[in-house]
Backbone as XML, in Angstrom:
<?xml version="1.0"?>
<chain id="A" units="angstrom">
  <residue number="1" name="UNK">
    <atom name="N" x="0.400" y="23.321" z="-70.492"/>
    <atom name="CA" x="0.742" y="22.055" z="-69.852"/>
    <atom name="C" x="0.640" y="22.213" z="-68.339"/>
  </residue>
  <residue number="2" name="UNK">
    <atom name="N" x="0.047" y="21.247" z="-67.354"/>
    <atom name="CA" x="-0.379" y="21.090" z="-66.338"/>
    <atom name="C" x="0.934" y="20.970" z="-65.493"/>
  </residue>
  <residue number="3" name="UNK">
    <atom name="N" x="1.400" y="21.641" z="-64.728"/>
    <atom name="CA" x="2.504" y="21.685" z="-63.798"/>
    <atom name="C" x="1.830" y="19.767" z="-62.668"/>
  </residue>
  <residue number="4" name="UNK">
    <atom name="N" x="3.215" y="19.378" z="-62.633"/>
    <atom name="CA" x="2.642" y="18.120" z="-61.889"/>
    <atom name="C" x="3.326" y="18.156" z="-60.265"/>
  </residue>
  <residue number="5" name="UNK">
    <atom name="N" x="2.056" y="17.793" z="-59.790"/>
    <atom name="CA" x="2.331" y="17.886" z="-58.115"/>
    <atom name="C" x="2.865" y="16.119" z="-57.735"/>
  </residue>
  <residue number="6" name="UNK">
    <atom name="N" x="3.848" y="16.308" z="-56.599"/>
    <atom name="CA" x="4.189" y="15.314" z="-56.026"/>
    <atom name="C" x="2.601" y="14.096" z="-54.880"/>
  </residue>
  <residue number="7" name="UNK">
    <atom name="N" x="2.666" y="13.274" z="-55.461"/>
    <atom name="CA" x="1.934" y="12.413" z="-54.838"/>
    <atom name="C" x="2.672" y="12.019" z="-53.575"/>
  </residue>
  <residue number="8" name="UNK">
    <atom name="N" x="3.237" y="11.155" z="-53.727"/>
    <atom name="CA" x="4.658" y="10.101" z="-52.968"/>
    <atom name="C" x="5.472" y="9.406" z="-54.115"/>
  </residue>
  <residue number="9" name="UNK">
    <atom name="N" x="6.616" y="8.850" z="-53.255"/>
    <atom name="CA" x="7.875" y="8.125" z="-53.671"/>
    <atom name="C" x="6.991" y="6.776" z="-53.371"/>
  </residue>
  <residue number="10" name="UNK">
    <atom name="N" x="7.456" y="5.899" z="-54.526"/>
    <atom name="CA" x="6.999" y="4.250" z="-54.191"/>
    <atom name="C" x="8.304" y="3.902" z="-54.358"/>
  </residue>
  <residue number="11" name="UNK">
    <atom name="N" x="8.888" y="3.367" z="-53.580"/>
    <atom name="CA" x="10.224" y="3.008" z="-53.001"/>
    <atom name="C" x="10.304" y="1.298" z="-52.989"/>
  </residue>
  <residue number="12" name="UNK">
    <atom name="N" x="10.350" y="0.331" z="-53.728"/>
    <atom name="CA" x="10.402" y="-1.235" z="-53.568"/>
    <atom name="C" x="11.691" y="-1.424" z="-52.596"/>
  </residue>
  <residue number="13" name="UNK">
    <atom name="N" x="11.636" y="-1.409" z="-51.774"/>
    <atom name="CA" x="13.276" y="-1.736" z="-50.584"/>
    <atom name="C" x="13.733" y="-3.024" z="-50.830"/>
  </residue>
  <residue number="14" name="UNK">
    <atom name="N" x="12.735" y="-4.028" z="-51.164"/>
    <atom name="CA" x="13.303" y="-5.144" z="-52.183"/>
    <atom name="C" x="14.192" y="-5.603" z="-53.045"/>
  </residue>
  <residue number="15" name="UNK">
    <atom name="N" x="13.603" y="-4.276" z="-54.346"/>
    <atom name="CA" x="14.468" y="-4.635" z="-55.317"/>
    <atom name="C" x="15.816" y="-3.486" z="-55.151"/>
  </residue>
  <residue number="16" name="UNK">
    <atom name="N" x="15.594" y="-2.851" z="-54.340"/>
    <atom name="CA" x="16.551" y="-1.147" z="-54.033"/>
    <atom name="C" x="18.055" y="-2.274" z="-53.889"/>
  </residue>
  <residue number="17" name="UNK">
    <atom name="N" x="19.192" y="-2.204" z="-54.418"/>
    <atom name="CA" x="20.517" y="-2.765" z="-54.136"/>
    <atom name="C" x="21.229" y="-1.334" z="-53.779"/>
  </residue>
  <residue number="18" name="UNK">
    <atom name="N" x="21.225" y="-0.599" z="-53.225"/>
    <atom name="CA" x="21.734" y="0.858" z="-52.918"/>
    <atom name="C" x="22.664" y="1.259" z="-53.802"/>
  </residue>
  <residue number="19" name="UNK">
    <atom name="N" x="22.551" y="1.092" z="-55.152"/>
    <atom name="CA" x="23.641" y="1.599" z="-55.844"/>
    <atom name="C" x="23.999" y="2.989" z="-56.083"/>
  </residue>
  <residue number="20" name="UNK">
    <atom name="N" x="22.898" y="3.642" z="-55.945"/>
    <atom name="CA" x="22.657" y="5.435" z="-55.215"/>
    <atom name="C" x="22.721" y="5.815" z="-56.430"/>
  </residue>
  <residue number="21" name="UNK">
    <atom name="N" x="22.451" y="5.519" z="-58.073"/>
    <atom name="CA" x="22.263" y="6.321" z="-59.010"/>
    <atom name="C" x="21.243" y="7.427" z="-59.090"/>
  </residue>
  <residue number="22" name="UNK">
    <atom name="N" x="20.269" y="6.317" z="-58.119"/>
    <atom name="CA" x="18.619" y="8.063" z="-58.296"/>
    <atom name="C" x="19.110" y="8.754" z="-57.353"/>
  </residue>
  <residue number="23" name="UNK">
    <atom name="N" x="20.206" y="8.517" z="-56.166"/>
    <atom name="CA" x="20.450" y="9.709" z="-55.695"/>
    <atom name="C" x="21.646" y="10.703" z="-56.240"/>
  </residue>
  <residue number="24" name="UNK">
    <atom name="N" x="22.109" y="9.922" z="-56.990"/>
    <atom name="CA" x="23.531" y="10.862" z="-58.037"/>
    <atom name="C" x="22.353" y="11.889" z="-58.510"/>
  </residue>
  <residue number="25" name="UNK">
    <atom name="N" x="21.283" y="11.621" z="-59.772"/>
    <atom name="CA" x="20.845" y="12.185" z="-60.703"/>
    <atom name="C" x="19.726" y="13.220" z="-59.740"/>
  </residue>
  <residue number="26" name="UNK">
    <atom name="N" x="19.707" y="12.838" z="-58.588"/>
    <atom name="CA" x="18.052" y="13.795" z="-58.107"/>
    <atom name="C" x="18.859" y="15.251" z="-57.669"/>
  </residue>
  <residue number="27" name="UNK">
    <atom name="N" x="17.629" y="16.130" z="-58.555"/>
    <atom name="CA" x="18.874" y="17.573" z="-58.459"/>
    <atom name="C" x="18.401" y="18.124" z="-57.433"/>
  </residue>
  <residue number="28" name="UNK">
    <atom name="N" x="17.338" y="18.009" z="-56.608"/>
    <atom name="CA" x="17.256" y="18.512" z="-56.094"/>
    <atom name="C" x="17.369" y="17.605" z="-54.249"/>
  </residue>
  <residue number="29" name="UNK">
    <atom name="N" x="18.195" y="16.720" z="-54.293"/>
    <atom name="CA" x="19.021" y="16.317" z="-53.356"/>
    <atom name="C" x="17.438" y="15.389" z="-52.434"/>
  </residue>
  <residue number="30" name="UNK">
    <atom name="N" x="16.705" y="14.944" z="-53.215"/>
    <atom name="CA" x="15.675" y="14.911" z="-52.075"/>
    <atom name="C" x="16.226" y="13.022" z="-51.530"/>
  </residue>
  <residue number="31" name="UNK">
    <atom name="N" x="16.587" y="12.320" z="-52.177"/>
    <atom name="CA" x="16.894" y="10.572" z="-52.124"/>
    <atom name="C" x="18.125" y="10.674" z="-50.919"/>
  </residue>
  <residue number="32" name="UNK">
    <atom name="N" x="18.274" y="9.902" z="-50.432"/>
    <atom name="CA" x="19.550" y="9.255" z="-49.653"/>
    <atom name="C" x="19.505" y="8.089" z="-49.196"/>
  </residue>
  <residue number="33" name="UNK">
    <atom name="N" x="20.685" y="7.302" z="-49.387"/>
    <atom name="CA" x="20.782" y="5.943" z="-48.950"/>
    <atom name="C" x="20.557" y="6.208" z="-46.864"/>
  </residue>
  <residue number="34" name="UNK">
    <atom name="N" x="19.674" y="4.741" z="-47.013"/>
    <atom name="CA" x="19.576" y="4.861" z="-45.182"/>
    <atom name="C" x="20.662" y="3.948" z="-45.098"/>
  </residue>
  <residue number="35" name="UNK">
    <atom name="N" x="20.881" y="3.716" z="-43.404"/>
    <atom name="CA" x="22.059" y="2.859" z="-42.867"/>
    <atom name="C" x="22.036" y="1.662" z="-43.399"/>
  </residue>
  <residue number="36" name="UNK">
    <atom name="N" x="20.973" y="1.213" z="-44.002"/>
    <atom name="CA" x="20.825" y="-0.252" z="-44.864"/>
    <atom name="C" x="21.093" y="-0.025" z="-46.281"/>
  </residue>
  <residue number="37" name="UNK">
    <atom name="N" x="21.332" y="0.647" z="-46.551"/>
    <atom name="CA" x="22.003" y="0.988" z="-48.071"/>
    <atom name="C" x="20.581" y="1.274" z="-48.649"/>
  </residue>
  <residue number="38" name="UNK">
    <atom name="N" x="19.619" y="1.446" z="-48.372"/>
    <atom name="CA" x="18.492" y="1.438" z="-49.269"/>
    <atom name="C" x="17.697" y="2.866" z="-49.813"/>
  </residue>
  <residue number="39" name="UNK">
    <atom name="N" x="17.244" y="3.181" z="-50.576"/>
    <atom name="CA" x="17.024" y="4.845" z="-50.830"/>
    <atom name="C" x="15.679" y="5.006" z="-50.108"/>
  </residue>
  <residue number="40" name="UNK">
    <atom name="N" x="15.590" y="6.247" z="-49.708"/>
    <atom name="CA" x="14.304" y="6.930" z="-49.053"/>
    <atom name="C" x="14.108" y="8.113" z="-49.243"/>
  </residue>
  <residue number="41" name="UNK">
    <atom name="N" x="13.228" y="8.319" z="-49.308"/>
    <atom name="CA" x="12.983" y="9.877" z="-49.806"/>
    <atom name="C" x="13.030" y="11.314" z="-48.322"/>
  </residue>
  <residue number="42" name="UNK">
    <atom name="N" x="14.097" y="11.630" z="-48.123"/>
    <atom name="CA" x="14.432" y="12.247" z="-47.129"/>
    <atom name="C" x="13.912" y="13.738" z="-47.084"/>
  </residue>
  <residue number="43" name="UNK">
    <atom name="N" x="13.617" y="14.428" z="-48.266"/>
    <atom name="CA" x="12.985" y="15.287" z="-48.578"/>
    <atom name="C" x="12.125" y="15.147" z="-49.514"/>
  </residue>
  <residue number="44" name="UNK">
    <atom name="N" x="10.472" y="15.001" z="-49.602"/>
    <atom name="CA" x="9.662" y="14.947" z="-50.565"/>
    <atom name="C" x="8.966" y="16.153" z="-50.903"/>
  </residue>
  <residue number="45" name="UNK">
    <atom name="N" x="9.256" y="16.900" z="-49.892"/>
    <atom name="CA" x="8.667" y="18.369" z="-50.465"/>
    <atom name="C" x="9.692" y="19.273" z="-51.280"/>
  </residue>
  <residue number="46" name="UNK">
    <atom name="N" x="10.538" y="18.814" z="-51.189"/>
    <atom name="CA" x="11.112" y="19.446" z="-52.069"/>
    <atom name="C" x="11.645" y="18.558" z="-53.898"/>
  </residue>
  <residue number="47" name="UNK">
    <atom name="N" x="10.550" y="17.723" z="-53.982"/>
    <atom name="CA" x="11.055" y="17.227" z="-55.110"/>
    <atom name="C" x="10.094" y="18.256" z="-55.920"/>
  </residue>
  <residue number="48" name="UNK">
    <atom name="N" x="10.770" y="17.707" z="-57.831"/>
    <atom name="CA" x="10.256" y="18.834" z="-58.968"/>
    <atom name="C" x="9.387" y="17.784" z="-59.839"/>
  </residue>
  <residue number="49" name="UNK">
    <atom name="N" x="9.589" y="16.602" z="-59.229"/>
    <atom name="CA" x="8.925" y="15.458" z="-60.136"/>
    <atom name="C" x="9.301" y="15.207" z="-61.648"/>
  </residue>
  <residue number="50" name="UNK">
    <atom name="N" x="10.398" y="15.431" z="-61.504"/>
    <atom name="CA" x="11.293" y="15.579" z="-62.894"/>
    <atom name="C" x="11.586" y="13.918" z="-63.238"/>
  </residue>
  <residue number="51" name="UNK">
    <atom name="N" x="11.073" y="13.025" z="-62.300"/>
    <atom name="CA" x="11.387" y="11.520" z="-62.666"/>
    <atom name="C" x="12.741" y="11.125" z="-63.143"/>
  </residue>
  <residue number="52" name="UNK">
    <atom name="N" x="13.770" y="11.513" z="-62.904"/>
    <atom name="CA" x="15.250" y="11.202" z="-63.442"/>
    <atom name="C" x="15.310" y="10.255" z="-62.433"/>
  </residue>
  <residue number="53" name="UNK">
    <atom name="N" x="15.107" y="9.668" z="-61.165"/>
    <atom name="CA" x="15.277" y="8.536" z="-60.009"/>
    <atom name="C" x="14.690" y="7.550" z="-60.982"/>
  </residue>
  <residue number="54" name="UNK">
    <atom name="N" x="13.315" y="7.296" z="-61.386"/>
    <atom name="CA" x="12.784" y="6.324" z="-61.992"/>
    <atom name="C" x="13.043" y="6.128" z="-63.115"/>
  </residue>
  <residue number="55" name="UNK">
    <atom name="N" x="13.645" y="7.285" z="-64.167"/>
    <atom name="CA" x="13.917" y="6.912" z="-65.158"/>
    <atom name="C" x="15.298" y="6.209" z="-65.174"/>
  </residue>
  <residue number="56" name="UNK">
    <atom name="N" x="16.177" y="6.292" z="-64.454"/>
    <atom name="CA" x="17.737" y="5.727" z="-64.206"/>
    <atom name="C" x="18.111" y="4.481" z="-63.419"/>
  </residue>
  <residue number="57" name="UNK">
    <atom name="N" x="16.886" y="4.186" z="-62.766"/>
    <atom name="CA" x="17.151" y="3.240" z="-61.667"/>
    <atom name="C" x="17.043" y="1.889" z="-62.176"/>
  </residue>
  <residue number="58" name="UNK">
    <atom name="N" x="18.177" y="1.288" z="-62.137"/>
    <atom name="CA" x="18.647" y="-0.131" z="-63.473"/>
    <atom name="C" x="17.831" y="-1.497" z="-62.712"/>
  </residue>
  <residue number="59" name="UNK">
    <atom name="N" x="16.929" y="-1.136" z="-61.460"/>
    <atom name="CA" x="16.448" y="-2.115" z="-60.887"/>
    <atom name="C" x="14.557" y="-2.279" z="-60.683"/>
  </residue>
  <residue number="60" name="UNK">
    <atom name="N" x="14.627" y="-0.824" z="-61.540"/>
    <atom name="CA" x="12.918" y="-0.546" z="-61.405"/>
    <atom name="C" x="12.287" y="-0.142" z="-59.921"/>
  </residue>
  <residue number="61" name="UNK">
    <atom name="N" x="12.985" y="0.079" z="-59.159"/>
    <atom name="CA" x="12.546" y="0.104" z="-57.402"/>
    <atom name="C" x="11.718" y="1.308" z="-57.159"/>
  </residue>
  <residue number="62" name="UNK">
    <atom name="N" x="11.808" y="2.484" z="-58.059"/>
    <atom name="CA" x="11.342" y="3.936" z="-57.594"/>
    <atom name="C" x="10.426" y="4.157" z="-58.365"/>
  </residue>
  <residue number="63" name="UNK">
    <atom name="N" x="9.212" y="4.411" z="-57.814"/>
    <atom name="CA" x="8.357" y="5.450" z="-59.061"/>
    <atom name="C" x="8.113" y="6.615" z="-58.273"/>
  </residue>
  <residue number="64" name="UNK">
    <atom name="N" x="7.583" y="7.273" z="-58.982"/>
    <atom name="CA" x="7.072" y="8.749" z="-58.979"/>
    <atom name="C" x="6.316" y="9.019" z="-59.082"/>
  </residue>
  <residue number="65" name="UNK">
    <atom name="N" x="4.833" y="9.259" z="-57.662"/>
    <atom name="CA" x="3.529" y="9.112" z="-58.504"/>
    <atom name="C" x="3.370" y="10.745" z="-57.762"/>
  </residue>
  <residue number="66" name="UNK">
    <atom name="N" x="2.280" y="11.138" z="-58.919"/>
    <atom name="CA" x="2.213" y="12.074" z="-59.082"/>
    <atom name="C" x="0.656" y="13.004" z="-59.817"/>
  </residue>
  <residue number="67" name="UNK">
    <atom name="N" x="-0.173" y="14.162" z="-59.409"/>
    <atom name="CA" x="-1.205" y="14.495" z="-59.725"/>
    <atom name="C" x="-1.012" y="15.580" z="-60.212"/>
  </residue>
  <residue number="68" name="UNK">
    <atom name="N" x="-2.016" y="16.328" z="-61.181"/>
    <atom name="CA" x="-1.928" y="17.275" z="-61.852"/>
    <atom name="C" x="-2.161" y="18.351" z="-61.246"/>
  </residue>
  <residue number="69" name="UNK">
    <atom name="N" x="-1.741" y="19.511" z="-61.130"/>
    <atom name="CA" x="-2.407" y="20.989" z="-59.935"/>
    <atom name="C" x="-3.555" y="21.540" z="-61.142"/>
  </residue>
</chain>
């Protein structure tokens, strides 16, 4: 199985209501609410692309795109 590399965060700031669940679940701390309550990806090099932000996020706002190494 193909280890998957980080593309970017697609972040909808739209539909984002800062409820900070993808940042509860992201283990590796990369999400944080900005001063507008909204999530951003504050560290993207250090994500695992484990998709737990997009899979949890009750508003659809985050994906995870992502390429194969």
């Amino acid at each position: 199985m193909a280890k998957l590399k980080l593309k970017t965060h697609v972040i909808n700031r739209d539909w984002c209501k800062g409820c900070g669940i993808c940042v509860h679940f992201c283990p590796k701390k990369v999400l944080e609410l900005d001063e507008n309550d909204k999530v951003v990806a504050a560290r993207p090099q250090d994500c695992v692309c484990c998709k737990l932000c997009e899979l949890r996020c009750p508003d659809l706002a985050i994906e995870v795109q992502t390429e194969q190494e």
